[in-house]
C-alpha positions as CSV (number, residue, x, y, z in Angstrom):
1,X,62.2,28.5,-55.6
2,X,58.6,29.1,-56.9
3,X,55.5,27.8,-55.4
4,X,52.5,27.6,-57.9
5,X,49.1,27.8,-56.2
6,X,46.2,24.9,-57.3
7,X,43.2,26.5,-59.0
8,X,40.2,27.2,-56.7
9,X,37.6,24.4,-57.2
10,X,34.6,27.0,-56.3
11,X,33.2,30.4,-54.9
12,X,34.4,31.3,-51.9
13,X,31.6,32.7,-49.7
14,X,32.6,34.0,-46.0
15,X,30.7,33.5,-43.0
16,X,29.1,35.7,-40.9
17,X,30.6,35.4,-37.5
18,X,27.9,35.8,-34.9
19,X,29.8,35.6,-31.5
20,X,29.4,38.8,-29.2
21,X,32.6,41.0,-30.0
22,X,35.2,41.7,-27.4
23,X,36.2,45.4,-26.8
24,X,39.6,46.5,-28.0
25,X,41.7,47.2,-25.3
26,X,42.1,51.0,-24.4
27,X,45.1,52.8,-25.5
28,X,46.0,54.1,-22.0
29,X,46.8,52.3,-18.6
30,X,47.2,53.7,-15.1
31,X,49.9,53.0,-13.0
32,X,48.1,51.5,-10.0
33,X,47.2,48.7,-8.2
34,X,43.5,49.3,-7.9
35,X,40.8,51.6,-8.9
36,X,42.2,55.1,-8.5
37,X,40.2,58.4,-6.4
38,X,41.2,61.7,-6.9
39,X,39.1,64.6,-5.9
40,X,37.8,67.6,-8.5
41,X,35.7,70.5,-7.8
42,X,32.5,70.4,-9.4
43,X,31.4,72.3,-12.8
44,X,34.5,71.1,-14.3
45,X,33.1,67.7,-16.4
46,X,33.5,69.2,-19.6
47,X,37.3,70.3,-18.8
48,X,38.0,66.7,-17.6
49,X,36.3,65.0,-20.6
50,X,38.3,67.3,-22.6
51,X,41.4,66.2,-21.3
52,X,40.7,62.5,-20.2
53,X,38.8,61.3,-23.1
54,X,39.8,63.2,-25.9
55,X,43.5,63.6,-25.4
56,X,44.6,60.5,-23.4
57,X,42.3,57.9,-24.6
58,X,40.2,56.9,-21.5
59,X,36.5,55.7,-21.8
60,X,33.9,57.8,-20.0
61,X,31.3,55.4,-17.6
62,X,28.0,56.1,-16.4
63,X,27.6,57.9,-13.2
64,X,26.5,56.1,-10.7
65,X,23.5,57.8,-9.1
66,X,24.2,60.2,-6.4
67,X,22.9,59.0,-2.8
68,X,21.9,61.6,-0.1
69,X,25.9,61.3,1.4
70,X,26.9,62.0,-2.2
71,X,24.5,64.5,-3.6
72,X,26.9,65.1,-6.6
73,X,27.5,61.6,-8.9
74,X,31.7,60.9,-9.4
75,X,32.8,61.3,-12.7
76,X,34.1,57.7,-14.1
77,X,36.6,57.2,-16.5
78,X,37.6,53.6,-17.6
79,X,41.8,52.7,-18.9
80,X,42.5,49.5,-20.0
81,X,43.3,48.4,-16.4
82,X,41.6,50.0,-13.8
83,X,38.9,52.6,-13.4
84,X,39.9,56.8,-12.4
85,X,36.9,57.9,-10.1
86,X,36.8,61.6,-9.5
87,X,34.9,62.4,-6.4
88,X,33.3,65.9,-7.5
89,X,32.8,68.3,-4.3
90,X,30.7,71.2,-4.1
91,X,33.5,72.9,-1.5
92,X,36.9,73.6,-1.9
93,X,39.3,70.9,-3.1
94,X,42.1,69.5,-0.5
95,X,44.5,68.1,-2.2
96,X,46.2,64.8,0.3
97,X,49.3,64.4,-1.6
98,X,51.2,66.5,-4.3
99,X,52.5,62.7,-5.8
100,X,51.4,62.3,-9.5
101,X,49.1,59.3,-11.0
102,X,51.0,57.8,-13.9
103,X,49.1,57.3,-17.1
104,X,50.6,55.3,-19.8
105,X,50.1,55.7,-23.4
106,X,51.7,54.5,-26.3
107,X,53.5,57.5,-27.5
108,X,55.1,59.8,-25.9
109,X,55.4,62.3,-28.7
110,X,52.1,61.7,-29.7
111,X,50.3,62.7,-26.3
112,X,53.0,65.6,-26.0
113,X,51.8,67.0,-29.3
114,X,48.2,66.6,-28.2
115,X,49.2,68.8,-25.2
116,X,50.8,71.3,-27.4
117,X,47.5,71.7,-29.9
118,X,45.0,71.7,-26.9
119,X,47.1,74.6,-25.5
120,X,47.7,73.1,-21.9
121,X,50.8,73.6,-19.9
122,X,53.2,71.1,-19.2
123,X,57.1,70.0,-18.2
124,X,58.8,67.4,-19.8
125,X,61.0,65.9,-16.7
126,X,64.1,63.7,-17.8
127,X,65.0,60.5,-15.9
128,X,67.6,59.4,-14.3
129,X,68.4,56.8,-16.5
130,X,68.5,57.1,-20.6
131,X,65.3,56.9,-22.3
132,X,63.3,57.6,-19.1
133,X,61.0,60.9,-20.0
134,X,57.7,62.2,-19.2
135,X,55.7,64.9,-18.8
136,X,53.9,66.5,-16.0
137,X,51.2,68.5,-15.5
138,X,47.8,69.4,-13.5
139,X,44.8,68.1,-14.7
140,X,41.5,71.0,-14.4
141,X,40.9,69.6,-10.9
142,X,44.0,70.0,-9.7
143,X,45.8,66.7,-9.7
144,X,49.5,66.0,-10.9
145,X,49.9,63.7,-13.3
146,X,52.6,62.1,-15.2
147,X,52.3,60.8,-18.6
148,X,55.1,58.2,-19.6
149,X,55.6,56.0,-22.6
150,X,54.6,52.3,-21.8
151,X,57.4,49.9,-23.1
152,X,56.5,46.3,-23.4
153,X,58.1,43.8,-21.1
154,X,60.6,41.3,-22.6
């Protein structure tokens, strides 16, 4: 079967569509179900741009303004979901917990060979169920953090 298309009876001339433009949603999600705080010792923004923004996809915010209880501004990364707040402290870090935030990206393999290029360490952890992988590592403040493969629901 062959369908014939009807000559065009003029120019064609688009239109400029001038409603604000949404963002594209953010390659990377955190496993939570709020904003998430982790601490990090200060002078390491750089190292944690490095690895936030440039290998995993988040989207540095503006620092808020420090306040006289919080003489050094958080860091603020944005994930399609939530926002990852890193309370930077001039003293040591104590770390609460040794539990990892997930972070979800689209590929697994991509974000591993990231890793691998940028020169960090990491251990790629096996599931208990096939098809369940990730890796794990610390972030330059410290924090664990798993990276897993995000696998749409359905």
């Amino acid at each position: 079967m062959e369908i014939e298309l009807e000559p065009s009876s003029g120019v064609y001339e688009p239109r400029v569509d001038r409603r604000p433009r949404m963002p594209e949603p953010l390659p990377v999600k955190l496993v939570a179900v709020a904003d998430v705080r982790l601490p990090a010792p200060a002078g390491l923004e750089a190292q944690l741009d490095a690895l936030y923004v440039s290998l995993l996809g988040f989207e540095r915010q503006p620092s808020e303004p420090s306040t006289d209880e919080r003489p050094v501004p958080d860091v603020v990364y944005r994930a399609d979901n939530f926002l990852l707040r890193f309370e930077i402290e001039e003293r040591p870090v104590e770390h609460e917990t040794l539990r990892p935030q997930q972070i979800e990206v689209p590929s697994l393999a991509d974000a591993e060979h990231k890793l691998v290029d940028a020169e960090l360490e990491y251990t790629r952890q096996r599931g208990l169920l096939a098809g369940q992988e990730s890796l794990v590592l610390k972030d330059p403040g410290g924090n664990w953090i798993e990276i897993v493969e995000y696998r749409a629901v359905g």
